[in-house]
ROVEXDO-620929 format. One record per residue (C-alpha): residue number from 1; x, y, z. Coordinates in nm, 2 decimals. Last residue first. Example, Ala and Ser with C-alpha at 12.3 -4.5 7.8 and 13.67 -1.06 7.14 Angstrom:
! residues 2
@nr:2; c1:1.37; c2:-0.11; c3:0.71 .
@nr:1; c1:1.23; c2:-0.45; c3:0.78 .
//
This chain:
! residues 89
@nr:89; c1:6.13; c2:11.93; c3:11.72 .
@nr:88; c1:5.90; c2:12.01; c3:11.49 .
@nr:87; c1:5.84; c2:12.40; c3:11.52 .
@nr:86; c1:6.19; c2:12.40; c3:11.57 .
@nr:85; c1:6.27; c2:12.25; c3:11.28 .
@nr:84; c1:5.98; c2:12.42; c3:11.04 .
@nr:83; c1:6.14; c2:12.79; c3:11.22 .
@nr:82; c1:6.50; c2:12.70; c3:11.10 .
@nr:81; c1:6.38; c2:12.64; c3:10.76 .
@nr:80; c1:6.21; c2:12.94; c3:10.75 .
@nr:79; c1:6.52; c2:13.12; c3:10.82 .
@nr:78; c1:6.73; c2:12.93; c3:10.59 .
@nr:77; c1:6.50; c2:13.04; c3:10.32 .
@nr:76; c1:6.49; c2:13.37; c3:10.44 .
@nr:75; c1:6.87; c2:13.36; c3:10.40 .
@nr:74; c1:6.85; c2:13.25; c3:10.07 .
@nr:73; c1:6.62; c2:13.52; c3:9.92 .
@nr:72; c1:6.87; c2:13.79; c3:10.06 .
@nr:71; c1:7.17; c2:13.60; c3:9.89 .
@nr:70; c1:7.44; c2:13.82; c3:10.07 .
@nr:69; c1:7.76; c2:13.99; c3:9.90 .
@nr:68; c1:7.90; c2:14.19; c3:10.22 .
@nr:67; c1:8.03; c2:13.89; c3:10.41 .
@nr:66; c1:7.91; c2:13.82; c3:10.80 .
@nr:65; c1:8.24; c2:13.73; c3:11.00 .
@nr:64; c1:8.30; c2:14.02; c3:11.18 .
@nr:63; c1:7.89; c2:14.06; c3:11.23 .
@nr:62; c1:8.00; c2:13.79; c3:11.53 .
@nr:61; c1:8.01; c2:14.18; c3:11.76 .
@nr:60; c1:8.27; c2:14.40; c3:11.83 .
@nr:59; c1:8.33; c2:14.48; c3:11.47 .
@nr:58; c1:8.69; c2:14.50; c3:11.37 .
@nr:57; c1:8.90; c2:14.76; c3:11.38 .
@nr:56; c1:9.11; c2:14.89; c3:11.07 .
@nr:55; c1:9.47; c2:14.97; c3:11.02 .
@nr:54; c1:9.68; c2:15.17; c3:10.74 .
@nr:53; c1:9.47; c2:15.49; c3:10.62 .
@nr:52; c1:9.33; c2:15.48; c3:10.99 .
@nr:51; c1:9.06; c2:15.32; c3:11.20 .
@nr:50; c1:8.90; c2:15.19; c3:10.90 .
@nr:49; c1:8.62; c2:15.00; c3:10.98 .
@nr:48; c1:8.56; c2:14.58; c3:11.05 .
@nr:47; c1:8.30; c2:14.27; c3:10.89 .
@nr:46; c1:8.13; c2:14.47; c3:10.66 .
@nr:45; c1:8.39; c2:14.66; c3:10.43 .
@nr:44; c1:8.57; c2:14.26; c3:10.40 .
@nr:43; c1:8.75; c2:14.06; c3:10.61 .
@nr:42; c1:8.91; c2:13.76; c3:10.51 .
@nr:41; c1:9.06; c2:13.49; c3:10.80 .
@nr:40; c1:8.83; c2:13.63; c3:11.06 .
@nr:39; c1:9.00; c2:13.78; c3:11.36 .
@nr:38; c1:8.97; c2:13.68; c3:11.71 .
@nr:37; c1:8.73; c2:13.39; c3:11.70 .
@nr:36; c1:8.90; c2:13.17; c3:11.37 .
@nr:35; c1:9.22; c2:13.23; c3:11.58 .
@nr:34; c1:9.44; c2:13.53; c3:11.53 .
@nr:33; c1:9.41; c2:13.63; c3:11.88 .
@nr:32; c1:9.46; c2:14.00; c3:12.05 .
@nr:31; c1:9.38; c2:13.85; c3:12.40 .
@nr:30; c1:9.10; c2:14.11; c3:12.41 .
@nr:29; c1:8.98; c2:13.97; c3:12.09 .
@nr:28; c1:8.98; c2:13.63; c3:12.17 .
@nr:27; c1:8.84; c2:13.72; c3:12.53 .
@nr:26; c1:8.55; c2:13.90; c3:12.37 .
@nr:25; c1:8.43; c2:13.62; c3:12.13 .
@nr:24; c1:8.51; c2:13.34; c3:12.38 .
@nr:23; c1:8.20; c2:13.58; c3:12.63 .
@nr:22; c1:7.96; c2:13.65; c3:12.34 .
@nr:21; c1:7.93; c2:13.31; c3:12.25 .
@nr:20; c1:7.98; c2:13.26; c3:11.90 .
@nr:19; c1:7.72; c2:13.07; c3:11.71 .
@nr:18; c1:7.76; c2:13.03; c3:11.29 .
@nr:17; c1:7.52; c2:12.94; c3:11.01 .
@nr:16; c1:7.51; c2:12.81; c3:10.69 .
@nr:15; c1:7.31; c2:12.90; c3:10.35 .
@nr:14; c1:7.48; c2:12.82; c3:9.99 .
@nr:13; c1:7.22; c2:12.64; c3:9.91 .
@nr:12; c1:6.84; c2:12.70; c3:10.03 .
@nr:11; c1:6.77; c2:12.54; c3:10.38 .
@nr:10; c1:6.73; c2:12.14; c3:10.50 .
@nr:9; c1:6.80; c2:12.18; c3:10.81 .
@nr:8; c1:7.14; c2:11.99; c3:10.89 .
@nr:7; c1:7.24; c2:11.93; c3:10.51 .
@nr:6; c1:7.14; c2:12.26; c3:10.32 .
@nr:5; c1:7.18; c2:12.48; c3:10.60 .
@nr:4; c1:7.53; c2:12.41; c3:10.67 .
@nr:3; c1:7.70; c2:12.44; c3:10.99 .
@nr:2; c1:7.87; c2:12.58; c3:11.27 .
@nr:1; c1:7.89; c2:12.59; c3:11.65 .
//
């Protein structure tokens, strides 16, 4: 699941969110996919490591698709946000 904080809860701009479960995330990458799941379209120093001068690995975890440049103010914002909307149903 995927969206923007701006429309579905109201957050900051430039805020969104994204749910993996753990169990499509590992199969994608066991099955060595290419999808969205397996590996994310651009990777950057945060998303995977260098394995060797030529190949890197990606993160086990959904941090594969987190980008290095973050708006730190923005994601508290969408963080709040998320707490008013469950606070209120």
């Amino acid at each position: 699941a995927c969206g923007t904080g701006r429309k579905w809860l109201r957050a900051p701009r430039g805020t969104g969110f994204l749910y993996v479960r753990r169990r499509a995330l590992d199969e994608a990458t066991r099955s060595g996919s290419t999808s969205l799941f397996g590996e994310p379209p651009l990777i950057d120093h945060s998303g995977a490591v260098w394995s060797t001068p030529d190949s890197y690995t990606l993160l086990p975890d959904a941090k594969r698709f987190e980008m290095w440049e973050a708006d730190e103010a923005a994601r508290h914002g969408l963080e709040a946000a998320a707490v008013v909307c469950r606070a209120t149903g």
